[in-house]
DRENMAR-165520 format. One record per residue (C-alpha): residue in three letters; y, z, x. Coordinates in steps of 0.2 Angstrom, whole numbers, plus 2048, in hexadecimal, padded with zeros to 3 digits. Example, Ala and Ser with C-alpha at 12.3 -4.5 7.8 and 13.67 -1.06 7.14 Angstrom:
<pts>
Ala7EA82783E/Ser7FB824844/
</pts>
This chain:
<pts>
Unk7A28597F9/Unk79F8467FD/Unk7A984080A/Unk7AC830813/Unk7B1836825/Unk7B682B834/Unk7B2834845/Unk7BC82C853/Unk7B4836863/Unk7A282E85B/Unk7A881E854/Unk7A0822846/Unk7A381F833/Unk79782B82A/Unk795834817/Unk79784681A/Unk79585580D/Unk7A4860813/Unk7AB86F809/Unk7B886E7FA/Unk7CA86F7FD/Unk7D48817F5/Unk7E48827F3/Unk7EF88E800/Unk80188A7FB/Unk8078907E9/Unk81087E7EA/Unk7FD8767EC/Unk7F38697E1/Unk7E18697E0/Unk7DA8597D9/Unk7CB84F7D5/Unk7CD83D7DE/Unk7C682E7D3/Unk7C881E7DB/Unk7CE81C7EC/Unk7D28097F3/Unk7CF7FF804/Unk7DD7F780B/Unk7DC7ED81E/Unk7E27FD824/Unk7D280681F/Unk7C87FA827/Unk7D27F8837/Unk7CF80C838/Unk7B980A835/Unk7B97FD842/Unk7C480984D/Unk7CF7FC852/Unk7DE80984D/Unk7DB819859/Unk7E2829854/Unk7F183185D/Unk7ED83C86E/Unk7F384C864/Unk7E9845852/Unk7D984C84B/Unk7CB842851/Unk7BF84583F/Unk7C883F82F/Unk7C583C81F/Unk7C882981C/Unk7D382380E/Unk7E6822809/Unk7E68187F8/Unk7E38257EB/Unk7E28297D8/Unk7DD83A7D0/Unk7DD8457C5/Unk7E38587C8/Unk7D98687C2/Unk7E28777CA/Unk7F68787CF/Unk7FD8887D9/Unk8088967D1/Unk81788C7D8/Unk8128797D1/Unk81F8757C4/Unk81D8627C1/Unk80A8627BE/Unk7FD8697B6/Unk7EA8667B4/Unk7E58557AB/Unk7F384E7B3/Unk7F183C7BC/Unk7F783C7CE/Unk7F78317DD/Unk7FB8377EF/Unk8088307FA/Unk80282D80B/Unk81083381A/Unk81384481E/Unk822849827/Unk82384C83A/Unk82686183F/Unk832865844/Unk83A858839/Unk84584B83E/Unk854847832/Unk84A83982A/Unk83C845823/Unk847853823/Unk84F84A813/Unk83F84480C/Unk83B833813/Unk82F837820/Unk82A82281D/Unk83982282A/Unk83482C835/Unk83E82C844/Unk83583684E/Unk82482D84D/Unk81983D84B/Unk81583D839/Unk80683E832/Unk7FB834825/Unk7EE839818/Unk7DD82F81E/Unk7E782482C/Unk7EF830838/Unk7E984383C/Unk7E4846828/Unk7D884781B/Unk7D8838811/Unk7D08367FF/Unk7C082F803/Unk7BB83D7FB/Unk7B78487E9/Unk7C58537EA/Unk7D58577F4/Unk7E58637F5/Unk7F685C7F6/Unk8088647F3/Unk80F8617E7/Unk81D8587ED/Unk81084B7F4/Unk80B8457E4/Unk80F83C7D7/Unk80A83B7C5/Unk80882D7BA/Unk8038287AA/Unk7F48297A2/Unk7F581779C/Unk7F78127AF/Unk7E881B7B5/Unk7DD80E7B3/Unk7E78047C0/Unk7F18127C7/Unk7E580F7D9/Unk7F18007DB/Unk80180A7DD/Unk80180E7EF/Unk8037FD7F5/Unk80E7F97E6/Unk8198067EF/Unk81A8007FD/Unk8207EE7F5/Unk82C7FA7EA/Unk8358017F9/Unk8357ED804/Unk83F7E77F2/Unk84B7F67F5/Unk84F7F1806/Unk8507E0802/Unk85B7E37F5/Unk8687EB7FF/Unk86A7E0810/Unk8697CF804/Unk87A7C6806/Unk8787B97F9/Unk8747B77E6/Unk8677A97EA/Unk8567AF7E0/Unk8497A27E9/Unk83B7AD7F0/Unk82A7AB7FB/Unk81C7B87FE/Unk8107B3809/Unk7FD7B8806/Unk7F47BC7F6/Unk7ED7CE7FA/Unk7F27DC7EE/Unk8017DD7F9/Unk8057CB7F6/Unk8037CB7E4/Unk80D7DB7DF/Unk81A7D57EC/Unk81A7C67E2/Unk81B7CF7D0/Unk8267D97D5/Unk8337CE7D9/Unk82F7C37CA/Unk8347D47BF/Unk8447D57CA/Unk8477C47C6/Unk8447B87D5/Unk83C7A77D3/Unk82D7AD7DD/Unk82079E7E7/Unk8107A87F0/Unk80A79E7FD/Unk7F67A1803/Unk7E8795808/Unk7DB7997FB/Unk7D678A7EE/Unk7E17887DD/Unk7D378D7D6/Unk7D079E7DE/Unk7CF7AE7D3/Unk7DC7B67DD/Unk7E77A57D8/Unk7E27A97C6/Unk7E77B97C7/Unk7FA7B37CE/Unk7FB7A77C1/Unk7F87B47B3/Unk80A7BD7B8/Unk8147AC7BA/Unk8147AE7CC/Unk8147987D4/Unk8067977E1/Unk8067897EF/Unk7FD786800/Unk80C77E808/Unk819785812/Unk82977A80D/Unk83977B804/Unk847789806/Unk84779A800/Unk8557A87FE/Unk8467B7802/Unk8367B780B/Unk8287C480C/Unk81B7C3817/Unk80B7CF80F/Unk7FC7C3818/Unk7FC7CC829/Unk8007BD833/Unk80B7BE842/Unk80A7A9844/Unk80D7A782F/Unk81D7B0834/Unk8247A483F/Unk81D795835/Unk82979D827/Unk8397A4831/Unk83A790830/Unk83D79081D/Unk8497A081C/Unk85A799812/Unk86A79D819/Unk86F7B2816/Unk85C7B1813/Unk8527C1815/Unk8407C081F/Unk8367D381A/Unk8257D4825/Unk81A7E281F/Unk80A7DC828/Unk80B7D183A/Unk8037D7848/Unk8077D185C/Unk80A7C085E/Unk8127B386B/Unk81E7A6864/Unk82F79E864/Unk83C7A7859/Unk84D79D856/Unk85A7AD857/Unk86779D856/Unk86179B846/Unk8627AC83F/Unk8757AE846/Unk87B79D840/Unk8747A282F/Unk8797B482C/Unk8657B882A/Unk85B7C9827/Unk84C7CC82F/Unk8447DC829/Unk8357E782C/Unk82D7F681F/Unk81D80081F/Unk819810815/Unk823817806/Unk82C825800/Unk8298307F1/Unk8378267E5/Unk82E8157E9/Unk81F81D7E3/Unk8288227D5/Unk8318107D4/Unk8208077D5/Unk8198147C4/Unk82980E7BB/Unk8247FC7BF/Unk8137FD7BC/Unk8177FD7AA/Unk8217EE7A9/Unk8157E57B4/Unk8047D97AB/Unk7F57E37A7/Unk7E97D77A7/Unk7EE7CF7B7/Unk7EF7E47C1/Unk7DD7E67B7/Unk7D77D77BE/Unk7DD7D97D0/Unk7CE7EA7D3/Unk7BC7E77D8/Unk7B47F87D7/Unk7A87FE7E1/Unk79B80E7E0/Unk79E81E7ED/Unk7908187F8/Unk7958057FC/Unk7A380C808/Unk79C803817/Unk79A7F380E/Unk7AD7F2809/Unk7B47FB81B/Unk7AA7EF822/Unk7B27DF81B/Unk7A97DD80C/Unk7B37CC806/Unk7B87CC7F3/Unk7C07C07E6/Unk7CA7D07E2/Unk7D97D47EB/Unk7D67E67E9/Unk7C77F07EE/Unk7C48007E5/Unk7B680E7E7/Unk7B68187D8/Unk7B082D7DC/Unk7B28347CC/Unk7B182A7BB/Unk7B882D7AC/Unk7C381C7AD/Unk7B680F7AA/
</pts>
């Protein structure tokens, strides 16, 4: 079977014919993958700027974003069956489990030794088939497969509103996301279906494609940092556009970062104290964001989640892990096709 397979020991990104997954677990799920997506995580991994843990696998199959379609279930399956569509979450818990993943929510982690499909010491999807538990995967609609790719990082903005929603300590509805990346821009639609007045702040020209997309779902665009606002998400991966922002937070204002690195800066705590603010950090998701983000899928524009994929055939991997630009927010290789 086609796989794409990062080998850490040869820093090496190579295709590789490896043998099809079987189920071994009555609880197991055997599926066809159909698209899988590239996110800056995938592309930190290819240019091995993210090394693996000292106790990890040093030969993975890339990939973590997923959409597929499932053609065998164990005895014990009771939720799916075949023709169903599925997409995999990404975090496996930590064994023995500590109390976060011993309750399901191994996106909290406390011990730090989980595991991640295509990331961290697993297979990823980069791939034509693969077995998941049950548990691990989540169906959706027929209706939303044709943008179903889209709803692992849509759960990841699913489960920052939830934790912005419960430290928040005013009813003020003025919100900034900063960067228009898929992130960005479902960040931004979600909180616009929540009802926020939502401003995404980027540097690309009015007259981008990514803009145009924004504009379709209602969302304000500018390429000014000014003004107040009651919430502030930072999707661009700027460390420096954080502390340019920390600047505009209101008072009881929440500050959520989902992608800064390292950087060196002044920070006001002053500020923060005298004006009772929150500043918060998420990554990952759990299994009801997931579910959360199928829920909202519906409610969100079609045209606008249609419009955010570029597909790409099987064999242009290391064109798109190695940066290929694109007008598209959203990078999507496409291993099986019956969608298009």
């Amino acid at each position: 079977m086609r796989s794409v397979v990062l080998d850490f020991a040869e820093r090496r990104l190579v295709e590789d014919d490896l043998p099809e997954p079987v189920i071994s677990s009555p609880f197991a799920v055997r599926f066809r993958v159909h698209e899988v997506g590239v996110c800056g995580t995938d592309r930190e991994l290819a240019a091995f700027r993210m090394r693996p843990r000292e106790r990890d696998a040093q030969r993975i199959i890339i990939g973590h974003e997923a959409l597929g379609r499932v053609v065998e279930c164990g005895p014990g399956v009771n939720t799916l069956s075949p023709g169903d569509w599925v997409v995999p979450t990404i975090r496996r818990g930590c064994r023995p489990a500590c109390s976060a993943c011993a309750r399901g929510r191994s996106d909290l982690c406390l011990s730090g030794a989980y595991s991640e499909r295509g990331i961290f010491n697993l297979d990823g999807y980069f791939t034509e088939f693969a077995v998941d538990d049950e548990a691990d995967l989540v169906r959706i609609p027929e209706a939303l497969a044709p943008y179903g790719v889209l709803l692992e990082p849509l759960s990841v903005v699913e489960k920052s509103v939830r934790r912005i929603e419960r430290v928040r300590q005013s009813d003020g509805r003025s919100a900034l996301v900063l960067g228009l990346g898929p992130v960005g821009i479902l960040m931004a639609m979600i909180l616009r279906l929540r009802g926020y007045e939502v401003t995404l702040y980027s540097r690309e020209p009015e007259d981008h494609p990514r803009v145009e997309i924004l504009r379709a779902t209602g969302v304000g665009y500018t390429r000014s940092l000014d003004s107040r606002y009651d919430l502030i998400v930072e999707a661009a991966g700027s460390a420096e556009l954080v502390f340019a922002a920390l600047k505009l937070l209101g008072p009881c204002g929440v500050f959520l970062t989902l992608g800064a690195q390292r950087t060196t800066g002044e920070f006001s705590f002053i500020d923060m104290i005298v004006g009772n603010q929150t500043l918060v950090g998420a990554v990952n998701a759990s299994r009801g964001a997931f579910e959360a983000g199928v829920r909202d899928m519906a409610a969100l524009p079609e045209r606008a989640l249609r419009k955010m994929i570029r597909r790409f055939s099987f064999s242009d991997y290391s064109q798109t892990l190695g940066g290929l630009p694109s007008a598209e927010p959203k990078i999507v290789h496409v291993i099986a096709d019956s969608l298009h």
